[in-house]
Structures are given as structure tokens and as C-alpha cells.
N, C-alpha and C positions, 0 to 999 in steps of 0.2 A: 562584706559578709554580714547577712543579716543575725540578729542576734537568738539562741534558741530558742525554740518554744516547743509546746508540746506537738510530739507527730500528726501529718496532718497528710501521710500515704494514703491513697486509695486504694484498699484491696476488692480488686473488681474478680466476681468471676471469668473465666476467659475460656470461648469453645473448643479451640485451639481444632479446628476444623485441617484437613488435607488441604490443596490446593484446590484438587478436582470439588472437592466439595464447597469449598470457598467461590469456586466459577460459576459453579450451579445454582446455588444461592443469588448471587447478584444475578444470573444472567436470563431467570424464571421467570422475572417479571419486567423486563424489560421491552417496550414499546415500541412503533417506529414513528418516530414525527411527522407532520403533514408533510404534503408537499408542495413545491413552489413551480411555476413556471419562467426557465431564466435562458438567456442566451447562450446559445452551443460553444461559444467563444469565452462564456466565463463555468463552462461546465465541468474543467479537469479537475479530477478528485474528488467529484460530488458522487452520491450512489442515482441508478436510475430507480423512478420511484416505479415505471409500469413497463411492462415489454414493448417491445420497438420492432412493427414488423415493417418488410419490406412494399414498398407503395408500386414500383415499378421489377420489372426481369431486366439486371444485369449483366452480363454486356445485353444491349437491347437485340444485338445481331450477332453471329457467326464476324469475327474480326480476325483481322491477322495481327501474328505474333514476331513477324518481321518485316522488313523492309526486302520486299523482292518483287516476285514478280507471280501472280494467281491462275492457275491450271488446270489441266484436265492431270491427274496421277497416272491413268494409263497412257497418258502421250509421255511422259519423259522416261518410263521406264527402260535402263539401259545407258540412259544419257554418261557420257564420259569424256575426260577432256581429250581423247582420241576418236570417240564416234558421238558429237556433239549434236543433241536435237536443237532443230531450229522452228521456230515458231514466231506467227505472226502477232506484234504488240497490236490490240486492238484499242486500247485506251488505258486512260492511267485512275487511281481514285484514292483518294487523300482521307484521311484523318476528318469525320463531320460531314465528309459528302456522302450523297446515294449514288449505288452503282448504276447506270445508265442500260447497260446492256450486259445478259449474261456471259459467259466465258463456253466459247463451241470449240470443239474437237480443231487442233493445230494451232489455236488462239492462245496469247496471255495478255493477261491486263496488269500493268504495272499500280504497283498496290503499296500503301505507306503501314506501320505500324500503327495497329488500335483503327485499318479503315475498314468498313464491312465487306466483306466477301462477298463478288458478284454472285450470282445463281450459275450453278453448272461447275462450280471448281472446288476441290476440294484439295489441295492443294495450296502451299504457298511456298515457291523457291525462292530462297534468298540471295541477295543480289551478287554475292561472293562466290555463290557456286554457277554463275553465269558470265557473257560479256559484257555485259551492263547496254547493251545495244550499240555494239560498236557499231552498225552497219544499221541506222534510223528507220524505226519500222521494224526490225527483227531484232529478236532476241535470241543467243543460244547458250544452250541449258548443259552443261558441262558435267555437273554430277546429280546424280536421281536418291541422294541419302535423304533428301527431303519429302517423296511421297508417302501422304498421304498425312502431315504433317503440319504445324507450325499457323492451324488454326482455332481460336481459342471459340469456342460454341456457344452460342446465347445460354443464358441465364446460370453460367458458372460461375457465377459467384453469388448470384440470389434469385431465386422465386418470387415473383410478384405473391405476395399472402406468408413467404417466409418470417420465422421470428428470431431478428439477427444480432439484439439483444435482448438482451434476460433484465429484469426488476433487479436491481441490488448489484449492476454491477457498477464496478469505477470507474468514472470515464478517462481512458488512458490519451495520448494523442495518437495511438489508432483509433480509438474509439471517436475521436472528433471527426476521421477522416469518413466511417462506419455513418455517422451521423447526416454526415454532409450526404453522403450518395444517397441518402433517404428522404433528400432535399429539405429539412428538417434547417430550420432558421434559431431556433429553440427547442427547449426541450423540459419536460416533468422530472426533479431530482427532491430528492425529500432535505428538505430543511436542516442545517445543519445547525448542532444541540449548543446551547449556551453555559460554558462553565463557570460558575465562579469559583476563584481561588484563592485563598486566606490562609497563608503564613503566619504564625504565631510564635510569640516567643520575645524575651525581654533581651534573650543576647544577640538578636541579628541585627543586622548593619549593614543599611543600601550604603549604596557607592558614594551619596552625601555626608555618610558617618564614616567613611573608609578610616578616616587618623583613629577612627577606635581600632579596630582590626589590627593597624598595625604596632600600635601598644598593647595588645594583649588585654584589652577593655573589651572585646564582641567577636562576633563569629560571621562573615559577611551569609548575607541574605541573596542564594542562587537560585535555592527550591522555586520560591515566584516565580523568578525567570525562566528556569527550567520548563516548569509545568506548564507553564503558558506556552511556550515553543511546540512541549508535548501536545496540547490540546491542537495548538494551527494543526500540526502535523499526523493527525488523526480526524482532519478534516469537522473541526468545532474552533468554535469562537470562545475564548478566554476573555472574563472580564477580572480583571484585576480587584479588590478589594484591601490590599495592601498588606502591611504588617501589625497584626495586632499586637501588642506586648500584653504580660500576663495579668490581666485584669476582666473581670467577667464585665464587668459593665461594656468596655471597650468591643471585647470580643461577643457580646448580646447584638451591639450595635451593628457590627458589622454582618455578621449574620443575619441579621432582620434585615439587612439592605439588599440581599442577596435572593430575594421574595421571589423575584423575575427568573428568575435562571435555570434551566433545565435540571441542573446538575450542580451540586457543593461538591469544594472537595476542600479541606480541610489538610494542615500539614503541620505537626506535631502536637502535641499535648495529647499525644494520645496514649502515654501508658500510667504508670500509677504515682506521679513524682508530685510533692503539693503544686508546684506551679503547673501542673498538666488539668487546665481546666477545662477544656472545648465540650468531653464529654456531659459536664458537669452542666457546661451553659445549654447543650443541645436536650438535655434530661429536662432542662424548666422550660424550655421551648416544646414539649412533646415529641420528643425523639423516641424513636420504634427501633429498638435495635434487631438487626437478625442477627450478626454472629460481632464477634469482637477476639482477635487472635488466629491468627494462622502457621500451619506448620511449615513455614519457609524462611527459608534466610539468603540474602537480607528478606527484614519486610514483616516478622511478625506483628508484631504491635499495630495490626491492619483491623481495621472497623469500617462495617457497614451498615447502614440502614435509612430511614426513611422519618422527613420531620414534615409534617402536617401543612402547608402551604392554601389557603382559604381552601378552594375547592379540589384541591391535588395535594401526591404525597412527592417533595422533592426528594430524590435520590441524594442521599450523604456518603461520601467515600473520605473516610479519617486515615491519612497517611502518617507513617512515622515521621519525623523528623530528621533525621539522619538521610543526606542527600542519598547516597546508593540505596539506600531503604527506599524513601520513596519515589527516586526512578524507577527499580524493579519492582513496586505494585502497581506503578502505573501501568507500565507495561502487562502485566500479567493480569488487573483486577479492573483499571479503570479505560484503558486503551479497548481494549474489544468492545465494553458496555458503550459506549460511545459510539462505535462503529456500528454497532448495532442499533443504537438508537437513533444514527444519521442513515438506517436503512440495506448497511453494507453488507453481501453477501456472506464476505469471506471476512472474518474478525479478526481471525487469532496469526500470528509473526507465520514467516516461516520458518522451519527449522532443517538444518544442515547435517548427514553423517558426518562425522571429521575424525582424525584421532588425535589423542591427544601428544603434545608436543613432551608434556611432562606430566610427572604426577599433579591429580587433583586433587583436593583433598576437601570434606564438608562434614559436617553431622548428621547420623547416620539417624537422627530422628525428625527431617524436615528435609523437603526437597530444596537443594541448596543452588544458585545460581551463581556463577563467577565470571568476572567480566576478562574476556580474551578476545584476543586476536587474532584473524585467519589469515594462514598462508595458502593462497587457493592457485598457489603453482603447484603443489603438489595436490596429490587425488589419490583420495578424499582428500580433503585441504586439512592441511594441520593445523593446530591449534596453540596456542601459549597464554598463559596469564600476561596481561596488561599490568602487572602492576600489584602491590597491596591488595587484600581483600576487604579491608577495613571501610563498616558501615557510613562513617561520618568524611569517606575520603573523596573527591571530588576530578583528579584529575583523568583517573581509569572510567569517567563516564563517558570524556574525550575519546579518550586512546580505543576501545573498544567495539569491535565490529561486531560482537553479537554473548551471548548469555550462556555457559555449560551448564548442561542439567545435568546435578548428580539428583537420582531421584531421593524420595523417603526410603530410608533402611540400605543406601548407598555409603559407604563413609569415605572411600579410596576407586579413582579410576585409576590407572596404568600407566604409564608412559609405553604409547603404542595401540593400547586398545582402543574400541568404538567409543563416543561421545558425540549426542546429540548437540547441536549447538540451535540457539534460538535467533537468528538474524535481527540484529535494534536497528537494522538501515537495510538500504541497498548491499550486495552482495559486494565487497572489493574487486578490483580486478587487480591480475597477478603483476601483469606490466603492461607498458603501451604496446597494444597490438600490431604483430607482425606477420605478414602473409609469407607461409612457407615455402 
């Protein structure tokens, strides 16, 4: 315990801005990086930087959609396994070959899946509604539910001049498959943004210091780790800058090293306690603040703005310290800016109707977010608390499938009523799939 001295709180003004206005703000002035040319193979997850139209009309031909046998429609009609048409096999045509010769009135040509359809048939019966040619040279056609049928037509799936990507989307591993049929070997995706991240603070403790931790000497040090997970997984590269402890000089330095980087993000000292100095240090660096305070919980104690960097202004996002604090601005304040600044269309989570399992409960003066669990066997999928709501808690970051918004001027949802929920991941699924 250090020994008294005189107060040394910072009473900062604070805008204590909404949410929606706190997104506005960051998200006004936000750019999209160059972009790069990389292999379609290291493309997943990247945004595309420009539209992607089609080079060639796929299917290139009229194909079939089975394995049977190619017709005239008005030759089988009627066909039944009692008054069976028979027809002469003219030739066969595989998958990659060209048809040889069309298909004439009493003829079929034995045809593979995905091979072009002769000229003159419009038809493809499949081989199960036939004898499969018991009797070499003839084929007979048993039932007619296949006229006019079971051929898939040039350019149903694209227009040579079509645009069958859009700028800004993600590339999914359809989107790789999208890519390839474009013959496309690489591809233009915009640059993906550099964070760096600086944890602060005299109580944390990497996993080298754990015996403090467990004597009740420090607090372990997850926010780094976290955030850096966070940034991979919003498609940015996290450059670590370590832990500062509370010293301006320290934390000058590490900040000045961070010159290169797209983006700071900073993680505690951000509200008015003497040791909360980041502000203090980013004030003698020329820091431009836009807002500082937000009406959310967790998460208030959220600061933005912008420090001087030679010919550019680095974007600063000042996270609370308190892990569930600054997971949920991440999510809400620093995650989309990001996405957007790697070019991505779509920024913001998705969100879920659900109801709730139990009562919610938050203050009725900030939109409050609480980390729960979906049961998505039921529909809408129900919901429950994970756990404690408490800001400095760490293991409901695990347990949690997604976020309930009580909004501002909400204080109480229902056990039963609607709640939106904000998805922090993929959707759960309810159990291993089973075909009914």
C-alpha cells in the first residue's frame, strides 16, 4: 500500500454518448486499405477489393442432370412398364466429350451426368426408369415422368459479362469454388489492417508471473490475449506491444513504437483512478479526442480518437480494463471499424430473435448487453444467462454464444418475451443431426 498523498483523480469531462452515436462517430471516418493481389488458396476471410465478373457462360452447353439415356419427349410419351417404348441406342457420350451425332426420331443416345446433350433431344431418361439395354443396341423406356426433363441449359449458372461477385464480400469456401469457375488463379482483396495492442497496468500477470496470481499479489493478464484472438478473428493482424505497467514513460514508449500500425488499441487506464494514465500520455503525444464515455454496460469507460502519426492520423480505441468491458466494445466499437477498414461489406454481428429463458435484468439508462446461452432446439431459440454479469469476470466469455440487448430506458425483459440476441460466433447447433 502506497503511503497517502494528496488526490491525484482526474475529473475528465465524459460525453457519455448512446451507442448508435458512439458507431457514428468512429465509423464516419473510416477508410478502406489498399489492396493486394494474393492467391485464391490463401483468400478465405479476406474482403474482395473489386467486382468479379464472369469470363466464360456456364454450363458451356445444355448438360444432363442424369445418368440415362437422351430423347426425342414426344417418342416416350405414354411409355410404361406394361406398353414399354423401345428405341434404338445410337451412341453413348460421356462427361468432357462432344456429341458426335444428333438424336433423330425412335433414337437414344446413352448419356453420363454433366455430358452435353446431343442436338434434337430434349429429354433425358434416367436409367432406372428403363432396361438399361438388356437386349444390346435397344433400349426400353418404361415410364415417361421424365419428359421434357432432367436437362440443365447453358449459362444457368452464369453469363459470360455477369457480376458474380460483389467488392466487399468474404470469401467463404463457396466463394473459393465461385472463384475457381472464373478460372481466376488469384485474386484483388484489400489489405488486412494492423493492430496494435497495449495492455496496461501494474496488477497483470503473464503466465511467467502466475505464483503472483495465485497468492493474491496480481490479476493474470487475458485482455492481450483476448484481443489479439479478437483482431485474427475479424480478419486483422495483431501486433502485440506487451504490458505496460503504470508508468508514463514506459507506456510513452510503447506507444511511440506503435507508429506503423493501422490501428491502437489500448486497454485500461482509461477512467479517472491516479494510476489511469494512457489518456494523459496520448494528451502529450497530440491526441484529438472525439468522444470519451459511452452509454453501455459493460463498456462505459470507452474512448476514441485520433493521434497524429507524421503524415497520417492513427485511429485510437481506449478500452476499459475490465475483461467483459473490453470484449463487449470490442465487439460493438472496434470489431466492425476494422471490418470496414479491411473493406468488408457486412460489419456488424448478426443478431437472433429468442426469448428469454429467465428474467433479464440491466439499467434502464444504457443499453446493457449480457452474456447468454442459446438453446436453438427450441424456436425461437431460448436464451439463459451464462453465468455472473460481473464486469471483471472472465469465464462467461467462454460459456457464451451471443450478447442480449436490453436496450437504453429497458431496465427488465420477461421470462418468455422477445430478446434480441447479438451472435459473438457461429450459431450453435442444437444436437448432431439426424435425418427424419
Amino acid at each position: 500500500m502506497s503511503d497517502p498523498s494528496p488526490t491525484q483523480f482526474e475529473i475528465r469531462g465524459a460525453d457519455w454518448l448512446s451507442l448508435d452515436e458512439a458507431q457514428s462517430r468512429i465509423f464516419e471516418d473510416v477508410g478502406r486499405l489498399p489492396a493486394e493481389l494474393i492467391d485464391v488458396g490463401d483468400s478465405l476471410g479476406r474482403a474482395l477489393a473489386e467486382n468479379l465478373k464472369a469470363t466464360a457462360t456456364l454450363p458451356p452447353w445444355d448438360n444432363s442432370a442424369m445418368d440415362g439415356y437422351a430423347v426425342l419427349g414426344d417418342d416416350i410419351a405414354g411409355a410404361s412398364a406394361s406398353t414399354p417404348v423401345v428405341l434404338t441406342v445410337a451412341g453413348a457420350v460421356r462427361a468432357g466429350e462432344v456429341p458426335s451425332t444428333p438424336v433423330e426420331p425412335g433414337q437414344a443416345v446413352r448419356i453420363m451426368t454433366g455430358a452435353p446433350v446431343p442436338a434434337g433431344s430434349d429429354t433425358v431418361v434416367r436409367v432406372e426408369d428403363t432396361d438399361a439395354e438388356a437386349n444390346p443396341g435397344r433400349v426400353c423406356v418404361l415410364r415417361d415422368r421424365d419428359r421434357g426433363r432432367n436437362i440443365r441449359p447453358a449459362g444457368a449458372d452464369m453469363q459470360l459479362g455477369d457480376v458474380v461477385l460483389l467488392a466487399g464480400h468474404v470469401v467463404t469456401p463457396g466463394s473459393v469454388a465461385a472463384l475457381s469457375a472464373l478460372g481466376l488463379t488469384s485474386v484483388s482483396v484489400v489489405r488486412r489492417p494492423s493492430v496494435a495492442i497495449l495492455a496496461t497496468g501494474d496488477e497483470l500477470r503473464t503466465p511467467d508471473r502466475y505464483d503472483d496470481v495465485r497468492i493474491g499479489a496480481g490479476v493474470p493478464e487475458s485482455n492481450g490475449p483476448m484481443l489479439a484472438a479478437a483482431v485474427l478473428h475479424a480478419s486483422a493482424v495483431p501486433v502485440r506491444l506487451g504490458t505496460a505497467i503504470d508508468d508514463e514513460h514506459d507506456l510513452r514508449e510503447r506507444i511511440e513504437s506503435a507508429a506503423d500500425a493501422d490501428t491502437l488499441v489500448t486497454i485500461g487506464g482509461a477512467s479517472m483512478g491516479e494510476a489511469d494514465l494512457v489518456k494523459r500520455v496520448l494528451d502529450d503525444l497530440g491526441f484529438e479526442q472525439s468522444f470519451w464515455r459511452v452509454r453501455m454496460r459493460p463498456g462505459s469507460p470507452f474512448g476514441f480518437g485520433w493521434l497524429p502519426r507524421q503524415d497520417r492520423k492513427q485511429p485510437v480505441f481506449g478500452l476499459p480494463g475490465n475483461p467483459s468491458s473490453a470484449f463487449v466494445t470490442f465487439e460493438l466499437l472496434v470489431r466492425p471499424f476494422l471490418l470496414a477498414l479491411a473493406g468488408h461489406r457486412n460489419i456488424l454481428r448478426r443478431t437472433v430473435r429468442c426469448i428469454a429463458g429467465e428474467p433479464l435484468k440491466g439499467p434502464s439508462d444504457a443499453t446493457c448487453f449480457l452474456r447468454v446461452g442459446l438453446d436453438s432446439a427450441s424456436h425461437p431459440p431460448r436464451i439463459t444467462l451464462v453465468g455472473p454479469q460481473g464486469s471483471g469476470l472472465v469465464r462467461t466469455l467462454h460459456a457464451a454464444d451471443g450478447l442480449a440487448v436490453l436496450p437504453d430506458g429497458v431496465r427488465e425483459i420477461a421470462e418468455g418475451e422477445l430478446v434480441d440476441v447479438m451472435l459473438i460466433d457461429d450459431a450453435p447447433a442444437a444436437e448432431p443431426f439426424r435425418a427424419v
